[in-house]
MARTOR-737741 format. One line per field, with one value per atom (N, C-alpha, C, O): residue number from 1; x, y, z. Coordinates in steps of 0.05 Angstrom, whole numbers. Layout:
% residues N
nr	c(NUM / ...)
xx	c(X / ...)
yy	c(Y / ...)
zz	c(Z / ...)
% end
This chain:
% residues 73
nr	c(1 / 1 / 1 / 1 / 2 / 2 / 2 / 2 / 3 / 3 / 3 / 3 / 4 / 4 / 4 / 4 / 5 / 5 / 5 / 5 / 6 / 6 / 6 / 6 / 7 / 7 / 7 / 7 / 8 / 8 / 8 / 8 / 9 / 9 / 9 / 9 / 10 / 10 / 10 / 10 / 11 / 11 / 11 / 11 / 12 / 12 / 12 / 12 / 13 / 13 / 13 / 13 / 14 / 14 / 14 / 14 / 15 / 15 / 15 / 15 / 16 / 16 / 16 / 16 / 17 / 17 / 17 / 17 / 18 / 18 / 18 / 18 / 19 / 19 / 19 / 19 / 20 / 20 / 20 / 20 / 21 / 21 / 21 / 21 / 22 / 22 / 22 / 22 / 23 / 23 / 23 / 23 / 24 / 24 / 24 / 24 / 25 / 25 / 25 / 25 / 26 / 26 / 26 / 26 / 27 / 27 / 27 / 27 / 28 / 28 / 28 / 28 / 29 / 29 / 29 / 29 / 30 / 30 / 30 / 30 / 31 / 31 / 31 / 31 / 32 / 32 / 32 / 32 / 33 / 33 / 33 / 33 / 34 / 34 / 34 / 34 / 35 / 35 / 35 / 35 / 36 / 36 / 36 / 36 / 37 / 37 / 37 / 37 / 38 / 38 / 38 / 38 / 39 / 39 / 39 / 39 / 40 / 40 / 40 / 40 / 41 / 41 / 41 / 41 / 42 / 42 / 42 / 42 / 43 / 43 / 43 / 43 / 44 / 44 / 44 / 44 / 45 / 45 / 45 / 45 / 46 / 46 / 46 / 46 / 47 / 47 / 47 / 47 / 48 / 48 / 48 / 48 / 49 / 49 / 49 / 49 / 50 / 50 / 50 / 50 / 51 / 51 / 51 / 51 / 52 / 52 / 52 / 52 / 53 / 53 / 53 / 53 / 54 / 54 / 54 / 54 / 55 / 55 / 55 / 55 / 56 / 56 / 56 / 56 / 57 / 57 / 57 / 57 / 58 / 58 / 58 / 58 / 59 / 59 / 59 / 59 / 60 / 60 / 60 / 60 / 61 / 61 / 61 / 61 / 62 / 62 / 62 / 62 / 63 / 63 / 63 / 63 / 64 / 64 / 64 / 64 / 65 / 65 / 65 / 65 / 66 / 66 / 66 / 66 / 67 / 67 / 67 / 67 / 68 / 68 / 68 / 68 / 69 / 69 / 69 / 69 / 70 / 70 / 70 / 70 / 71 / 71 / 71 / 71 / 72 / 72 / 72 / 72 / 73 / 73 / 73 / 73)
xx	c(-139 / -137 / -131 / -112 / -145 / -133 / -104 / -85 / -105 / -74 / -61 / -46 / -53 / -33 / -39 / -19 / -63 / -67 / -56 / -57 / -47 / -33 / -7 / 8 / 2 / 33 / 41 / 53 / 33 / 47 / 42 / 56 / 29 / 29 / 46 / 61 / 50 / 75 / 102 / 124 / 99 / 124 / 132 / 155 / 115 / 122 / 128 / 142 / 122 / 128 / 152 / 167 / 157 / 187 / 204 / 222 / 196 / 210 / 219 / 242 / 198 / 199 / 222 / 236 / 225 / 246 / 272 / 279 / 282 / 298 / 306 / 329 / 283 / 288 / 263 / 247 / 261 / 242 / 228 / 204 / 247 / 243 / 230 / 219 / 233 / 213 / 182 / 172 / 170 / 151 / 147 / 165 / 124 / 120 / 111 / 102 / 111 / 108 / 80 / 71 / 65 / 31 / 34 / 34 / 35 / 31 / 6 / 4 / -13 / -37 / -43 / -63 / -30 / -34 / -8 / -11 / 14 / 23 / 57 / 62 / 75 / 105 / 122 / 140 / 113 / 127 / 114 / 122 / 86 / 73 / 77 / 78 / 82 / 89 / 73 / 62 / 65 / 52 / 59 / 71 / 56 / 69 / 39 / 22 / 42 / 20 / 31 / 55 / 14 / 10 / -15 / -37 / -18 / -37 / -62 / -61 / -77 / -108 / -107 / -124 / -86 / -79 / -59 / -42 / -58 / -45 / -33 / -45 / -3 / 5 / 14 / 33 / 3 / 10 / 29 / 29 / 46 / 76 / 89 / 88 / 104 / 121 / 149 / 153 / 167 / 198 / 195 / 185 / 208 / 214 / 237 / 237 / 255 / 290 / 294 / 307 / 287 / 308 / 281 / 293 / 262 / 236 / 218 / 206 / 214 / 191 / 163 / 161 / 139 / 112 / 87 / 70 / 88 / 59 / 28 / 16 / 19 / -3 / -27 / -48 / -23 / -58 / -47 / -24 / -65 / -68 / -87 / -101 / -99 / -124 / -132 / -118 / -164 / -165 / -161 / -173 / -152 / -153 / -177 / -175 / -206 / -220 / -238 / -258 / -229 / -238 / -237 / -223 / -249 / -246 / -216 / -218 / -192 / -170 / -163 / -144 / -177 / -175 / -198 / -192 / -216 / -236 / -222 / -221 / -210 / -199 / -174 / -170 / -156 / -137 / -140 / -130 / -157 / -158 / -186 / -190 / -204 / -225 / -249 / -244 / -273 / -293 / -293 / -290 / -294 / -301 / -277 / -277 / -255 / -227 / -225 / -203)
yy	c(-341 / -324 / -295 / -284 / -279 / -251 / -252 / -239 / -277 / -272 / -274 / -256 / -285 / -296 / -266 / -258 / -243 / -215 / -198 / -176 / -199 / -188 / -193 / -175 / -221 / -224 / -204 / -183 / -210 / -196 / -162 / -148 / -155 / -126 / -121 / -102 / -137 / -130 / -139 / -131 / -158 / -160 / -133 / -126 / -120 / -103 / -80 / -62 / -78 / -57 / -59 / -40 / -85 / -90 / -80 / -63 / -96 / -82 / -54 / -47 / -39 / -8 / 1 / 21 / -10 / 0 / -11 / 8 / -31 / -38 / -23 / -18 / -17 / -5 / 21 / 16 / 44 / 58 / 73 / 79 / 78 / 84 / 54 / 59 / 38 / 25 / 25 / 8 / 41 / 46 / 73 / 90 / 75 / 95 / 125 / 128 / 147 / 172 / 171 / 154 / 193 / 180 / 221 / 237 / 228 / 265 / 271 / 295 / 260 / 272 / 267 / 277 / 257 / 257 / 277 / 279 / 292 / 305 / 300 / 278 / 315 / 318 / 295 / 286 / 285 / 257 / 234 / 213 / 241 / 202 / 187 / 192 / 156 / 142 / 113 / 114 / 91 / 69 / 46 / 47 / 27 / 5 / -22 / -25 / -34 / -59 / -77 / -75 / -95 / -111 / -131 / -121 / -149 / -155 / -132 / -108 / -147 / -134 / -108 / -93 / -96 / -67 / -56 / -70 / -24 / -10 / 10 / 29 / 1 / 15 / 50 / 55 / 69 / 95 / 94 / 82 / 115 / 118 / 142 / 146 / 161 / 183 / 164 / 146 / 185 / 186 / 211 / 232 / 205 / 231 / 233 / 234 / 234 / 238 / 212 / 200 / 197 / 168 / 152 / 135 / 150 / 143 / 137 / 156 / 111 / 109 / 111 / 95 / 132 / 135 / 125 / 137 / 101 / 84 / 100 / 94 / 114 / 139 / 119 / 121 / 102 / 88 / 58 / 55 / 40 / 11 / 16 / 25 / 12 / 17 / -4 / -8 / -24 / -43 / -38 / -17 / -43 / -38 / -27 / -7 / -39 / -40 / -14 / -10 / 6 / 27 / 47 / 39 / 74 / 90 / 100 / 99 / 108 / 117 / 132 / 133 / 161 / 180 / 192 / 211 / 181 / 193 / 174 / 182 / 142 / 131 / 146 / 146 / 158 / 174 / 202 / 214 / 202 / 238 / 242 / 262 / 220 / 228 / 244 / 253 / 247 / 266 / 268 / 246 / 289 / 288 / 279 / 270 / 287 / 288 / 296 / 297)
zz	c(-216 / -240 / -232 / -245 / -211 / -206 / -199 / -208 / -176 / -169 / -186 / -182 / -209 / -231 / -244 / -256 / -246 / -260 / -241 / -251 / -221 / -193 / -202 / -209 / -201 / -206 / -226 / -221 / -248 / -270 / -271 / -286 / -261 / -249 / -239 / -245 / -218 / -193 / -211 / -204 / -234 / -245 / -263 / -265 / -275 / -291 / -269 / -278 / -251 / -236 / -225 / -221 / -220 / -215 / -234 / -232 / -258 / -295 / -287 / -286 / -283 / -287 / -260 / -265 / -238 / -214 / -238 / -252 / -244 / -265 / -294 / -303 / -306 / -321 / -331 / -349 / -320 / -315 / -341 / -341 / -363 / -381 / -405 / -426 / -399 / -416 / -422 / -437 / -411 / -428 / -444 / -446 / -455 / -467 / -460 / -437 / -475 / -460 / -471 / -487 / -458 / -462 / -465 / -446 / -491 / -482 / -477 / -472 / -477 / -478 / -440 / -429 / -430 / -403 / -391 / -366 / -400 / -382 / -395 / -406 / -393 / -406 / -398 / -411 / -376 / -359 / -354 / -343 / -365 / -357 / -374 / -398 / -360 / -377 / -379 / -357 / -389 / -389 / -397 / -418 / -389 / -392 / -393 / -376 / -412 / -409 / -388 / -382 / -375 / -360 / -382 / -377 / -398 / -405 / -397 / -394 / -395 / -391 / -383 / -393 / -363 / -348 / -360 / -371 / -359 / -362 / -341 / -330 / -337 / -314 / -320 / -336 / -308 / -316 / -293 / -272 / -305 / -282 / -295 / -319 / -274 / -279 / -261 / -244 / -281 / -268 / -251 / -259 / -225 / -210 / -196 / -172 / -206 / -201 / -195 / -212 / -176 / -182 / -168 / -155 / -164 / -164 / -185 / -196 / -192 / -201 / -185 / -167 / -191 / -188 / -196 / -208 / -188 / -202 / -199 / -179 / -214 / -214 / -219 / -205 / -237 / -243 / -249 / -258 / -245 / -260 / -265 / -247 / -295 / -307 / -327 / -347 / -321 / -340 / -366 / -368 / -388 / -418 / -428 / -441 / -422 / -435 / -427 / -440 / -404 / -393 / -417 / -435 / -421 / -429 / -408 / -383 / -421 / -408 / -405 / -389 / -423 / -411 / -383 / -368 / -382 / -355 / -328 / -305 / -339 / -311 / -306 / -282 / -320 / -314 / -293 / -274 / -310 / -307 / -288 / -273 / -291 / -266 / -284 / -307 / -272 / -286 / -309 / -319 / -328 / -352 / -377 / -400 / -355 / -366 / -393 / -404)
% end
């Protein structure tokens, strides 16, 4: 069961080297982050000139701004 929650992580992250702009802009985290579902996880990610930056995988069910941002956020 994790591994098959692993694959599809690693597939969407593949998605995102393919096509980097498919997810969404998240403004409340910053002018360039971006997120993408994975079922249950949420992948946070910036573009950085021809780099995608995977910043967080974060369960869904977390509060998402304190797993983002850390402390009180």
């Amino acid at each position: 069961m994790a591994d098959r929650q692993v694959d599809r992580i690693w597939s969407n992250v593949a998605l995102l080297a393919r096509q980097p702009y498919a997810g969404r802009l998240v403004d409340e985290f910053g002018l360039s982050v971006r997120v993408i579902s994975a079922q249950k996880y949420l992948i946070y990610y910036e573009i950085r000139v021809d780099v995608v930056w995977v910043a967080h995988v974060v369960a869904g069910e977390r509060e998402q701004r304190r797993a983002v941002l850390g402390g009180e956020g």
